[in-house]
C-alpha positions as CSV (number, residue, x, y, z in Angstrom):
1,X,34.9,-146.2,80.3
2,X,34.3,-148.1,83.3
3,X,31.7,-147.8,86.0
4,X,31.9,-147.2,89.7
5,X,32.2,-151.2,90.2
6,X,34.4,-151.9,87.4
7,X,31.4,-153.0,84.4
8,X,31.8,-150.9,81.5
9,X,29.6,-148.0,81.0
10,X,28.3,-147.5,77.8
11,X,28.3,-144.1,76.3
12,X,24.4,-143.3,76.0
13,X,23.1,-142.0,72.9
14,X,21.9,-138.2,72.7
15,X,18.4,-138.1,72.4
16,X,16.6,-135.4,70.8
17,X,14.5,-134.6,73.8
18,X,15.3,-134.0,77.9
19,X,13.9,-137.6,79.1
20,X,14.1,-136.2,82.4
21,X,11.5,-133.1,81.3
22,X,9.6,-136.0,79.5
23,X,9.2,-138.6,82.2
24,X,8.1,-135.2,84.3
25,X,5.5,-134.0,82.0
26,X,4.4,-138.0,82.0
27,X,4.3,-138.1,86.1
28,X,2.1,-134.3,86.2
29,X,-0.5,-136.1,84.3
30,X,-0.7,-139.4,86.3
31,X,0.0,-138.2,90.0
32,X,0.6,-134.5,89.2
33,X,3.1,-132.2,89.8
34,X,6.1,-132.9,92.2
35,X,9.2,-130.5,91.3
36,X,11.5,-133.1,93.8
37,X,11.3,-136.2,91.8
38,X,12.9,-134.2,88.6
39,X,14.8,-132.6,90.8
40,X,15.9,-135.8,92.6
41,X,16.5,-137.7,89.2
42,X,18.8,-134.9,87.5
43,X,21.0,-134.8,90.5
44,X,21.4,-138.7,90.1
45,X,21.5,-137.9,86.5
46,X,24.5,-135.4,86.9
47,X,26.0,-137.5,89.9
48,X,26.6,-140.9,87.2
49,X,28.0,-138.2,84.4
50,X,30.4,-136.4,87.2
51,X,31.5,-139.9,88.5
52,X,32.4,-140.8,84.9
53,X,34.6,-138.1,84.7
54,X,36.2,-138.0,87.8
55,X,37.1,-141.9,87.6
56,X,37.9,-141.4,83.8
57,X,40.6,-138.6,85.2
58,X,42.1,-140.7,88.4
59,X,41.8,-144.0,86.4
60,X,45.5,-143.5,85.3
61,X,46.8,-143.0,88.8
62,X,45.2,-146.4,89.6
63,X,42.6,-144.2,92.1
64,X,39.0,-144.3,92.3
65,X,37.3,-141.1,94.1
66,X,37.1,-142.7,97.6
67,X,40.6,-143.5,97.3
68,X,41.8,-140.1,95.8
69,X,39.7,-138.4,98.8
70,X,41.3,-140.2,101.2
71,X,44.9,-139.6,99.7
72,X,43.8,-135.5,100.1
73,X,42.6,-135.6,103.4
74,X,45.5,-137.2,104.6
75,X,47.5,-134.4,103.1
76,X,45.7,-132.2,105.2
77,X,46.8,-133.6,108.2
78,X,49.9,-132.3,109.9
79,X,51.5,-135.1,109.9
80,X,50.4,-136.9,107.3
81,X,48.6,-139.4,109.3
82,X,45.4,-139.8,110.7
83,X,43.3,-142.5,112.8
84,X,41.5,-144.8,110.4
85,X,38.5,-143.7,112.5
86,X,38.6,-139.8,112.2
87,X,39.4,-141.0,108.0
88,X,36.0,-142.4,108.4
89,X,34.3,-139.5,110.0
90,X,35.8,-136.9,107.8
91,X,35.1,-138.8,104.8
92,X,31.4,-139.9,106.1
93,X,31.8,-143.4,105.4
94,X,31.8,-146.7,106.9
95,X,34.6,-147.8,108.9
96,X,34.1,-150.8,106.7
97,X,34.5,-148.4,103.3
98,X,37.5,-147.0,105.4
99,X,39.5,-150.5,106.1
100,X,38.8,-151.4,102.1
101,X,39.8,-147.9,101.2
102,X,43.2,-147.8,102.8
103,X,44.1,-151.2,102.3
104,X,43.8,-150.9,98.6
105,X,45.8,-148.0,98.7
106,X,48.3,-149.8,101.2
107,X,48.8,-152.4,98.4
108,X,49.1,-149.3,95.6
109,X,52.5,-148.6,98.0
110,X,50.2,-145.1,98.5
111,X,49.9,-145.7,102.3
112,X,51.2,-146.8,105.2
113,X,49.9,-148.6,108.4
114,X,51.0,-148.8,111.8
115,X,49.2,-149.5,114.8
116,X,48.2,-145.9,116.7
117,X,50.6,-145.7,120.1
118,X,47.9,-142.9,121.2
119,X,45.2,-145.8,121.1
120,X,45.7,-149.5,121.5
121,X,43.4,-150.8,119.5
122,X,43.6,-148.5,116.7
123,X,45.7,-147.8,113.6
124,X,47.4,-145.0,112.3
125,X,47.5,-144.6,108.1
126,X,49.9,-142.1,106.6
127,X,50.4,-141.1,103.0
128,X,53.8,-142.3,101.9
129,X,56.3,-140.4,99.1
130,X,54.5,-142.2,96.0
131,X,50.8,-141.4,97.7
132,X,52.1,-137.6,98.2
133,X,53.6,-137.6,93.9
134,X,50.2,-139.3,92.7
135,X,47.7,-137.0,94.6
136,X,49.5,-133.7,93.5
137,X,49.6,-135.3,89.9
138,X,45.9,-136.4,89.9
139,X,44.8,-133.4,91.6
140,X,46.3,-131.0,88.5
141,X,44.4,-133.1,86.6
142,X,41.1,-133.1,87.7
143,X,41.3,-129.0,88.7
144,X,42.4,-128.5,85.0
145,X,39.2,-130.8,84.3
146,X,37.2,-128.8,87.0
147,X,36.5,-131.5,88.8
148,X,33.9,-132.3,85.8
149,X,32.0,-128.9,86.7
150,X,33.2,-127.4,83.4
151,X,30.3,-126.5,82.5
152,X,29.8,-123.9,85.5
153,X,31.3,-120.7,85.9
154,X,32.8,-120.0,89.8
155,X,30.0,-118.5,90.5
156,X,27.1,-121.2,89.8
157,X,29.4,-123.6,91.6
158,X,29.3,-121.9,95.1
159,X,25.5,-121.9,94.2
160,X,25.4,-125.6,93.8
161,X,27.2,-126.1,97.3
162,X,24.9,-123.1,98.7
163,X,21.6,-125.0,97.3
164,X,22.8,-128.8,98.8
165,X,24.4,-127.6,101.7
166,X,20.6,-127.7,103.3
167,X,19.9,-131.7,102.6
168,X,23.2,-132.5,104.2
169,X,22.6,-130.6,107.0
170,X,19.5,-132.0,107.7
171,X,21.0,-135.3,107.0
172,X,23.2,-134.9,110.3
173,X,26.5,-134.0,108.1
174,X,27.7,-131.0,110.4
175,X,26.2,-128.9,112.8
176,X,25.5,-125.6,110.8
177,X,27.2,-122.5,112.2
């Protein structure tokens, strides 16, 4: 298995205690109690394990996450096509992130550029044929993986989105309604 940045990531070994619960019990007695920092380290926790399994899943298709997200929004789009900026908003990412993204997936034969006649200075990426057959193929795959979330009936899942939809609010994500 291979990590977000391409070094391999070793399977860890099952320990027979929650180090999590352990390094929390650890922290009460030096500084006391503070629910957000186990809180804080299972979500990082859970975010590696998810990663692994998502990237494990798109690995075949030659996609990482950013990529594969980028391949779906663009299905979304009427046309197939969308500024590289509004990319970057929807996704909430750099334009920087956005120019690597699409430009890897450009040279994958996934993408296409042009420059945006709407806007001068801008540019225009639309999902090709081969990007449209590799995001439907990759996305049966990771629904029939559930996304990693296996573990979670439907229910628990809209309660994960309900109980983290507060931090990105307050971190500017979207106006809530």
């Amino acid at each position: 298995m291979t990590g977000r940045y391409g070094g391999a990531v070793p399977k860890p070994l099952s320990l027979p205690f929650d180090p999590i619960a352990r390094a929390d019990e650890l922290w009460k007695k030096r500084w006391g109690s503070v629910p957000s920092m186990v809180a804080i380290t299972s979500i990082m926790r859970a975010q590696q394990i998810l990663l692994a399994r998502v990237d494990a899943a798109l690995k075949p298709y030659g996609l990482t996450f950013a990529r594969y997200e980028a391949l779906v929004l663009l299905t979304f789009s009427r046309a197939g096509e969308l500024p590289m900026s509004k990319i970057g908003q929807r996704l909430m990412v750099h334009p920087t992130s956005v120019t690597n993204t699409i430009d890897r997936l450009e040279r994958s034969g996934l993408v296409a550029k042009r420059p945006n006649p709407a806007d001068g200075r801008g540019t225009l990426a639309s999902i090709t044929g081969k990007g449209r057959e590799v995001v439907e193929s990759a996305t049966r795959d990771l629904m029939a993986m559930d996304f990693g979330l296996g573990v979670y009936d439907d229910e628990e899942c809209a309660e994960i989105f309900a109980m983290l939809r507060p931090l990105r609010v307050g971190a500017g994500d979207f106006e809530p309604q």
